[in-house]
C-alpha positions as CSV (number, residue, x, y, z in Angstrom):
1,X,-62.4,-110.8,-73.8
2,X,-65.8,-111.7,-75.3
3,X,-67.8,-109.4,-77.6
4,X,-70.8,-107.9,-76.3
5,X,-73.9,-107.9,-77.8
6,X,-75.8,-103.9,-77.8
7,X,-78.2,-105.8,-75.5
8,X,-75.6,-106.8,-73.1
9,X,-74.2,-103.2,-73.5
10,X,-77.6,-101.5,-73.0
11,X,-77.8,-103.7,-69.9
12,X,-74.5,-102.8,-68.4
13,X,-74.5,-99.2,-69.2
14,X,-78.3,-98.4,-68.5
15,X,-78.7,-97.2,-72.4
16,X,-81.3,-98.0,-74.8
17,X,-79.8,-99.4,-77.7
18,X,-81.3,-97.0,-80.0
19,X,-79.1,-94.4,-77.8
20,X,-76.0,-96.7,-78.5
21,X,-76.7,-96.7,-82.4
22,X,-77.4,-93.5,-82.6
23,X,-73.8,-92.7,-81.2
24,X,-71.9,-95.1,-83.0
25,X,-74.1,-93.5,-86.5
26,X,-72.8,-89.8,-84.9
27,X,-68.9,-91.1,-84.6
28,X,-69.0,-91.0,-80.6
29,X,-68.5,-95.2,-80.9
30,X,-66.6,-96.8,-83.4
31,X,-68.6,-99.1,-85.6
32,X,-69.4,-102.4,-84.2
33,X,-68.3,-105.6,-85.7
34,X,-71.1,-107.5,-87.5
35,X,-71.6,-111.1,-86.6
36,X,-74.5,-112.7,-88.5
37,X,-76.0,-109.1,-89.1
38,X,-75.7,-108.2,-85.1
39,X,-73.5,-105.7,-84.0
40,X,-71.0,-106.7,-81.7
41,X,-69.2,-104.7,-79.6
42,X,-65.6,-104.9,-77.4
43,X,-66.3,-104.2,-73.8
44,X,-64.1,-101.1,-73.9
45,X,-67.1,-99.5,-75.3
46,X,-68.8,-99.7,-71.7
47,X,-65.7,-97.0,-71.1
48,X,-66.7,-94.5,-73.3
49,X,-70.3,-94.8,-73.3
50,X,-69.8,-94.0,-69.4
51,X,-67.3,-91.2,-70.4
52,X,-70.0,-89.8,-72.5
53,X,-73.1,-90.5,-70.2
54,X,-71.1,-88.6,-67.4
55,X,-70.6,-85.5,-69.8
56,X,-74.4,-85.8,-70.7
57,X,-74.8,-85.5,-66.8
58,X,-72.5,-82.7,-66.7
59,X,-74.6,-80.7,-69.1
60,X,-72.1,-81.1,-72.2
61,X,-73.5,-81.3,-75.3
62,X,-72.9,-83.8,-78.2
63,X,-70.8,-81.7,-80.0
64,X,-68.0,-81.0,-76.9
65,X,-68.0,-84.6,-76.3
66,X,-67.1,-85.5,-80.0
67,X,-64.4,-82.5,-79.5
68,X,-63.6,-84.6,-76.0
69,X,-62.4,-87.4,-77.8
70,X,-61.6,-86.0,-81.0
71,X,-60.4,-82.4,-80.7
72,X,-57.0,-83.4,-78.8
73,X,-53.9,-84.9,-79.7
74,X,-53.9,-88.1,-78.6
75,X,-51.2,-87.8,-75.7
76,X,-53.6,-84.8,-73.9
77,X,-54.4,-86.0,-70.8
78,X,-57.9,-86.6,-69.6
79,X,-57.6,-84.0,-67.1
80,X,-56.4,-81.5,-69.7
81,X,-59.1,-82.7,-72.0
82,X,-61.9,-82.2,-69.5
83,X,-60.4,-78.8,-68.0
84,X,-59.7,-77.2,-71.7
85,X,-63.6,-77.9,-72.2
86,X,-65.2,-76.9,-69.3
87,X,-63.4,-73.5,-69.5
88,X,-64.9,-73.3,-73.6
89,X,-68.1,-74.5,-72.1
90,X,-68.3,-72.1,-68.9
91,X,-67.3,-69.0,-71.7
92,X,-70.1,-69.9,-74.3
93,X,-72.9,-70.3,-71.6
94,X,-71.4,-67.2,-69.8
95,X,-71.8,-64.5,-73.0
């Protein structure tokens, strides 16, 4: 698959590329490759930047999405992922 430029990826996803640096500087994205200076980025990103837009949609801050990706072993499944942080969200916003 090619590499995608954060143009290409701000295209597809509807982003500004500032928003897609910002979460790659925050450890929501992994670091892009570098070619000649310019990021470069797999198209699996397109994935997860629509994972996390949907959480922003959703009301989920930046913090519970890092914990989304991060705070799980890494056979949870998505399901369990997004139930288990729902619940902590609904609680918080609840007391």
């Amino acid at each position: 698959m090619a590499e995608l430029t954060i143009s290409q990826v701000a295209r597809q996803i509807r982003l500004r590329p500032a928003a897609i640096r910002y979460y790659e500087r925050i450890g929501l994205l992994p670091s892009a490759k570098r070619l000649s200076g310019q990021r470069r980025y797999d198209p699996t990103v397109l994935h997860r930047l629509a994972i996390i837009q949907r959480a922003r949609q959703l009301g989920f801050t930046l913090a519970e999405i890092r914990q989304l990706f991060f705070g799980f072993r890494d056979n949870a499944r998505p399901s369990y992922r997004w139930r288990t942080l729902a619940k902590k969200s609904l609680r918080s916003w609840m007391s």
